[in-house]
C-alpha positions as a printed Julia matrix, in Angstrom:
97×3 Matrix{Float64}:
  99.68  -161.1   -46.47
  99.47  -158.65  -44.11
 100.3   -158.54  -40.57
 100.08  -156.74  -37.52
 103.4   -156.0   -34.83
 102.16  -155.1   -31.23
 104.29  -153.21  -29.33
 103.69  -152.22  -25.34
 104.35  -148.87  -25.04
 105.91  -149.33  -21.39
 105.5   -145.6   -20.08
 101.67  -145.25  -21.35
 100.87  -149.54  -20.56
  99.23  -149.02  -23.64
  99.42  -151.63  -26.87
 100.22  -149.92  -30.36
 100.13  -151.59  -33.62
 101.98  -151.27  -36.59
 100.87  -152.39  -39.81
 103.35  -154.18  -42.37
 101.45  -154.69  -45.96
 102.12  -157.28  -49.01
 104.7   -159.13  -46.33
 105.75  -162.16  -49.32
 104.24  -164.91  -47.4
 100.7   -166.8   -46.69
 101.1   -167.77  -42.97
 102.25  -166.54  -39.76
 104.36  -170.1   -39.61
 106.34  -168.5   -43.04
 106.66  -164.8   -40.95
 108.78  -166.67  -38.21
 110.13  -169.53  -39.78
 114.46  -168.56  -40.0
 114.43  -170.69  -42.27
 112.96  -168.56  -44.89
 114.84  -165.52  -44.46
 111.87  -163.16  -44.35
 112.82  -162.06  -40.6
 110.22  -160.53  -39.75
 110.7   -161.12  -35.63
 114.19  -159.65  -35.97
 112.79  -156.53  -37.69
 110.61  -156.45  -35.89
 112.54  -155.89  -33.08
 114.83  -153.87  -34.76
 111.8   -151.59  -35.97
 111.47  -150.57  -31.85
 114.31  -148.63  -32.1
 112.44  -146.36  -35.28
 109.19  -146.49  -33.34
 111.46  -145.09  -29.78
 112.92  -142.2   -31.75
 109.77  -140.98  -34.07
 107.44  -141.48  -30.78
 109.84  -140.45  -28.16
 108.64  -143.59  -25.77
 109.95  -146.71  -24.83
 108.76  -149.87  -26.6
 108.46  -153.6   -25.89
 107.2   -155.9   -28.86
 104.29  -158.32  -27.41
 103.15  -160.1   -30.32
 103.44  -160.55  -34.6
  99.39  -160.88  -35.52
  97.64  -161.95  -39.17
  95.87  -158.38  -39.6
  92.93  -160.45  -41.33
  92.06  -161.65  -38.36
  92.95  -158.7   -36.02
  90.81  -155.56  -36.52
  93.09  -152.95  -34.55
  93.67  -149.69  -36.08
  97.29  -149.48  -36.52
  99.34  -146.28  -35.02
 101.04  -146.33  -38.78
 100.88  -148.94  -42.42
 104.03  -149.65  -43.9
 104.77  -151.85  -47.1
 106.75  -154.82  -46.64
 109.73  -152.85  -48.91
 109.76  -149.69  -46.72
 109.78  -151.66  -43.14
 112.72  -153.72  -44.43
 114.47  -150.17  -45.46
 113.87  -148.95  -42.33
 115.04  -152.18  -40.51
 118.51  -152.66  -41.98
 121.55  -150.45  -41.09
 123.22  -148.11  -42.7
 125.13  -149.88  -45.83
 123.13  -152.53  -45.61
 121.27  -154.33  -48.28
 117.71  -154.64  -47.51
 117.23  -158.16  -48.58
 114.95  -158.07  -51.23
 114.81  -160.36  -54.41
């Protein structure tokens, strides 16, 4: 599945959307669920820190969209494996099975 994160880019008031590909999951309810350890809110959130240093603005995430159903055009596509690489810390283990 893949999904759209909408960020509010808080100097411009302007919406931005990044793309996360082949997330391991076939509903937005599995995206958010805790239980099932994808995390994608929590990335997601940890991902504004990336987009505020590459993009030198500051960032507030609005919303986690089904991109099948959503046809914005995304400021940038990342696979499911590379957003969780750039999500965890340093020394971290991304998470992947």
């Amino acid at each position: 599945m893949d999904i759209l994160l909408q960020y509010l880019n808080i100097e411009k008031q302007k919406q931005e959307y990044i793309k996360v590909k082949d997330v391991p999951c076939n509903s937005l309810y599995q995206v958010i669920c805790p239980a099932l350890r994808i995390n994608i809110a929590d990335r997601a959130l940890t991902f504004r820190d990336y987009m505020e240093q590459t993009y030198r603005s500051n960032y507030l995430l609005a919303g986690i969209m089904n991109a099948r159903y959503c046809n914005r055009a995304a400021r940038a596509v990342f696979s499911y494996v590379d957003f969780c690489q750039l999500t965890c810390g340093p020394g971290e283990a991304s998470g992947i099975d």
